[in-house]
C-alpha positions in Angstrom: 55.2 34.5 -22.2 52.5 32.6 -24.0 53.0 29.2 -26.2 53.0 29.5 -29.9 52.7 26.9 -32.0 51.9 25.9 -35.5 52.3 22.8 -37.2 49.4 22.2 -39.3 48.1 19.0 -41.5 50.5 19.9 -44.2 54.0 19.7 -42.3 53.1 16.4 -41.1 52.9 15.0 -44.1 56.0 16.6 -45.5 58.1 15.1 -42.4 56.6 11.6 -43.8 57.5 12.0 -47.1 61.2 13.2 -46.2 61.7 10.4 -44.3 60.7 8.0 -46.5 63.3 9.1 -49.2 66.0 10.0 -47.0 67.7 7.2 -47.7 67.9 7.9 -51.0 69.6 11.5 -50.5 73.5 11.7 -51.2 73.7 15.3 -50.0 71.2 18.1 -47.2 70.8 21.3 -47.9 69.2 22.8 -44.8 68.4 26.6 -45.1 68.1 28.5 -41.5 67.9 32.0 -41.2 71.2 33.7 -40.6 69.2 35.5 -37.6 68.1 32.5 -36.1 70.6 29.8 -36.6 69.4 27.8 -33.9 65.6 28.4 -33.4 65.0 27.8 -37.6 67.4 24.5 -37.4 64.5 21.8 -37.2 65.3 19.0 -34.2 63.1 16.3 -36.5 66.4 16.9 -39.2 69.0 15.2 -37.5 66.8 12.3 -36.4 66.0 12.2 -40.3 69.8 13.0 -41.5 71.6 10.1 -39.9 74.9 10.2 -41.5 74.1 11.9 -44.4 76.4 15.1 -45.5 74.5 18.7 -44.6 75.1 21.6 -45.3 73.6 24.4 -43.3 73.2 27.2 -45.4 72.8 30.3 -43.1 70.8 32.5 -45.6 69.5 36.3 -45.1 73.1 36.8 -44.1 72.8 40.7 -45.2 69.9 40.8 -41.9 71.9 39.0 -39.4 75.2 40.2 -36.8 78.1 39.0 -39.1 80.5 38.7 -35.7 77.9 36.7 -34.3 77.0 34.6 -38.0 81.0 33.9 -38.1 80.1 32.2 -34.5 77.4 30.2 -35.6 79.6 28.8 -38.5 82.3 27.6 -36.0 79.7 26.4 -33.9 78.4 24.3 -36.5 81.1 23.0 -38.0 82.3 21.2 -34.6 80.0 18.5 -36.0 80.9 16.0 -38.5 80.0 15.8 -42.0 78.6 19.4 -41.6 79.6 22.7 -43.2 77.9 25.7 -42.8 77.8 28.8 -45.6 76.3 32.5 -44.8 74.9 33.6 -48.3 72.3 36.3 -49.1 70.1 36.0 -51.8 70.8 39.8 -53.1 74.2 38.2 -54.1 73.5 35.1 -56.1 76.9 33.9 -56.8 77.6 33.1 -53.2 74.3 31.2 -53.8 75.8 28.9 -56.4 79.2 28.2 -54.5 76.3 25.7 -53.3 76.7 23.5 -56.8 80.8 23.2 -55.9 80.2 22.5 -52.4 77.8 19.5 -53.0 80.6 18.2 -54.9 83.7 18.6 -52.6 81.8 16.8 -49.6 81.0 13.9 -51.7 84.8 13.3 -52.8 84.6 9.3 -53.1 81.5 9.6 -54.8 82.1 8.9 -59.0 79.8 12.0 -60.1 79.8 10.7 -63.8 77.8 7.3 -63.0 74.1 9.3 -61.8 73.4 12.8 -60.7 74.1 14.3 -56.9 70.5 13.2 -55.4 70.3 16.6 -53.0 67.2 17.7 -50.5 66.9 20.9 -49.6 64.7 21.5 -46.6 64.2 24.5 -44.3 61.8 26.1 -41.7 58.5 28.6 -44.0 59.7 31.8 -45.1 63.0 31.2 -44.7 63.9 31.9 -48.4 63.5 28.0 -49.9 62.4 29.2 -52.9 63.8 31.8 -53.8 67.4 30.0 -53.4 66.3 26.9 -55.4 65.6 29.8 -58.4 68.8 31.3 -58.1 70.3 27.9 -58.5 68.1 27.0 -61.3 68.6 29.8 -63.3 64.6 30.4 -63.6 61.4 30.5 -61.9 60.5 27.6 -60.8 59.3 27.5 -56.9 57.0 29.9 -56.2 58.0 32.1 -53.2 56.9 34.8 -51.0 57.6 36.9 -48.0 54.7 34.3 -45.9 55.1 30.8 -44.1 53.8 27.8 -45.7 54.0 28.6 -49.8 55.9 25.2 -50.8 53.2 22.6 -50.3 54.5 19.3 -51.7 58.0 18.1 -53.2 59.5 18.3 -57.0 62.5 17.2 -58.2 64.7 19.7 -60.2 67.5 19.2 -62.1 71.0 21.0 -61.9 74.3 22.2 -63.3 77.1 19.7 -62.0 74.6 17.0 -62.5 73.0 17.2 -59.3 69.0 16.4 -58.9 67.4 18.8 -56.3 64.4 17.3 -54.2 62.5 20.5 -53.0 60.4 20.1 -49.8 57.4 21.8 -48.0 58.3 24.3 -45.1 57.7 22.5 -41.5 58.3 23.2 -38.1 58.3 20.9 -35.4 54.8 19.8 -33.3 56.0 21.4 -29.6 58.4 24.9 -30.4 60.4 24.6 -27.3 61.6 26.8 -25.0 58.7 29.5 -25.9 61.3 31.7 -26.9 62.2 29.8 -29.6 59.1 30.2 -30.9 59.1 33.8 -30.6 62.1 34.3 -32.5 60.5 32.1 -35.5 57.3 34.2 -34.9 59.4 37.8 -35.1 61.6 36.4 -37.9 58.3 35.5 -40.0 59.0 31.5 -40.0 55.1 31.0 -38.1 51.8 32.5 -40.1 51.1 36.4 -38.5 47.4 34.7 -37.8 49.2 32.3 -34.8 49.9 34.9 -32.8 49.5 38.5 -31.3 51.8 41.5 -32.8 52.3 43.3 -29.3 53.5 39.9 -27.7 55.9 39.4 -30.2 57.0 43.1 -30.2 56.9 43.1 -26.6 59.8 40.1 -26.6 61.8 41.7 -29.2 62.1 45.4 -28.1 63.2 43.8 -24.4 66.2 41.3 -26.7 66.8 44.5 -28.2 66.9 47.1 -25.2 70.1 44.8 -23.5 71.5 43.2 -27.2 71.0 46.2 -30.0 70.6 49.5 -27.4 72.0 51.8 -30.0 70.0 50.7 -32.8 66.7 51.4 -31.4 68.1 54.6 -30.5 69.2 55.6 -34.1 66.0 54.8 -35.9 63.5 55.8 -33.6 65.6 59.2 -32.6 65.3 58.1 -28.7 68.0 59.8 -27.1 67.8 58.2 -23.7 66.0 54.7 -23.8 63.4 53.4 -21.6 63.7 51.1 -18.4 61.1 48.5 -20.1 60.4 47.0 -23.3 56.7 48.7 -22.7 58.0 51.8 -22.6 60.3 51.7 -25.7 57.5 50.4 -28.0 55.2 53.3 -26.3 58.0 56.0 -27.5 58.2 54.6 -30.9 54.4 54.9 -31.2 55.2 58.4 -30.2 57.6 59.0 -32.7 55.9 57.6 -35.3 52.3 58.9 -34.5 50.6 55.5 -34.0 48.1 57.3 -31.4 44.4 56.5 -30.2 42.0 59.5 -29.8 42.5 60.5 -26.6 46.2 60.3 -27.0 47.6 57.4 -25.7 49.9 54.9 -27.8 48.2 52.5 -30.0 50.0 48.9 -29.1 48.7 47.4 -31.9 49.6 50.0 -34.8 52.9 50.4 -33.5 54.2 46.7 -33.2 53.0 46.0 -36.5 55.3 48.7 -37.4 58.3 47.9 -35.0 58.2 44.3 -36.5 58.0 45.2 -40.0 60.9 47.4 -39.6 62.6 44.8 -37.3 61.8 42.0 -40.2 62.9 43.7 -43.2 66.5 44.9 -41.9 65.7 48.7 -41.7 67.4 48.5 -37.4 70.9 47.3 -39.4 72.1 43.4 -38.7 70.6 41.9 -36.1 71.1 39.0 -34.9 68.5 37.1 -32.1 70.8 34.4 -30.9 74.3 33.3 -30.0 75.1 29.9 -29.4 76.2 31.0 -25.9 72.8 32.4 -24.8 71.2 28.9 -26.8 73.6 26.6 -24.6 72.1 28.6 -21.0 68.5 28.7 -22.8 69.0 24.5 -23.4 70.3 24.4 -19.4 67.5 26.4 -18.2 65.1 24.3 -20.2 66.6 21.0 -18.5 66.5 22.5 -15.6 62.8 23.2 -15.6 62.2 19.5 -17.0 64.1 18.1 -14.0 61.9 20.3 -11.4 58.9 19.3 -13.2 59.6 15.4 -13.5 60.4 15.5 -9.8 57.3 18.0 -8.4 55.3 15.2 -10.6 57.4 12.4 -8.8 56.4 13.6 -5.3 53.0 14.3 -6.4 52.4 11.0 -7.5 53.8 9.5 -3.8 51.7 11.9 -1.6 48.7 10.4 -3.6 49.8 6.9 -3.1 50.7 7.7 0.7 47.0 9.4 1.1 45.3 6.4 -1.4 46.7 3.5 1.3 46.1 5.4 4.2 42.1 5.6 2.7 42.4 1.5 1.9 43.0 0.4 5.5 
């Protein structure tokens, strides 16, 4: 698995500017995707949060596992002063439950003195935009099915007297674990130019194969699947006629298509995460750390050992 990572000039500067009004914010609204609950939620938030009231707004629900979104939700709301709502934005109302809900978690707040300073923030491509339109009523953010649009805030104003601070799109400067950054990679949040289609198509046929067996086998009319994640994306090149002169499978051609597909729903709701595979990922990951920290720890003593023994 290689490392993918992408946090250019522009995200930096939008996790200054968050933090330097932060303190200023009544109300978060953090959008992940439904898909990805964990791997779009951005560690640098609740460093940047502190106490402050969020709501996690699991959008792209239509896309995602509802039994598995319905997990994420309880998941979530273990912690305090969070509530998290699945919307989709081809049904706009539950979009605008949002103006209630801002409300109802500020209850001691008097609403009539100034308006509901909110900040909505989210990973790139994870539908921003197109939200803060729905609950404007017009067009005002641009959007588009690509990472990094939103470029700089703007302050919009709402019904139920509520002032919406819009922010840039930004990961985080290390995506850790790599599969992480996979999943932000197959889900669109990280620019196609970052990495390489077969790899990403390559980690989400294998999820897939053990997680979503029968839904490769509907849409690509396999009967029997494949032992390897290799294999499956060869007999959807098959299927679909992505082939090389000569006849064999052209890798490229088809994982282009398989994440297209994979991206815009056409495999049914999927999900790529469940907070129990996220809590083993997070052991595995401390794991590693630990055997790293201490192979480092005995490296450094044999060099000490072998630096006095060359000083006598």
């Amino acid at each position: 698995m290689s490392v993918i990572n992408w946090f250019p000039g522009h995200m930096h500067k939008a996790r200054k500017d968050i933090a330097e009004v932060m303190p200023l914010v009544d109300i978060i609204i953090e959008v992940l995707d439904a898909r990805i609950p964990f791997s779009s939620e951005n560690p640098l938030v609740p460093e940047l949060r502190g106490d402050t009231p969020c709501i996690k707004l699991l959008n792209k629900a239509d896309l995602a596992d509802p039994e598995t979104t319905a997990l994420w939700v309880a998941h979530m709301e273990k912690e305090r002063g969070i509530k998290a709502l699945p919307v989709s934005q081809k049904q706009p109302d539950q979009i605008r439950q949002l103006l209630h809900l801002c409300e109802t978690m500020l209850p001691h707040r008097n609403l009539n003195k100034r308006a509901v300073r909110a900040m909505i923030m989210g990973v790139p491509n994870v539908g921003k935009s197109t939200i803060i339109n729905i609950l404007a009523g017009r067009t005002i953010a641009r959007t588009g099915n690509e990472a990094g649009i939103t470029k700089a805030q703007q302050k919009i104003k709402l019904d139920n007297n509520i002032l919406l601070t819009d922010t840039p799109g930004f990961l985080w400067p290390k995506l850790s674990p790599p599969s992480c950054a996979y999943r932000l990679a197959v889900t669109a949040a990280i620019k196609d130019t970052v990495f390489d289609y077969a790899d990403i198509a390559v980690f989400a046929a294998n999820y897939l194969m053990h997680a979503y067996p029968a839904a490769l086998k509907e849409r690509y009319r396999i009967e029997n699947l494949p032992d390897s994640d290799i294999e499956i994306l060869d007999a959807i090149g098959v299927q679909r006629g992505c082939i090389r002169k000569g006849g064999s499978v052209d890798l490229q051609k088809v994982s282009a298509l398989f994440i297209t597909e994979l991206r815009a729903g056409l495999l049914g709701p999927i999900s790529f995460e469940t907070p129990s595979m996220i809590e083993e990922e997070e052991r595995d990951e401390k794991e590693a750390q630990a055997e790293k920290a201490r192979a480092k720890e005995e490296h450094d003593r044999i060099r000490r050992m072998k630096a006095r023994k060359r000083s006598r």
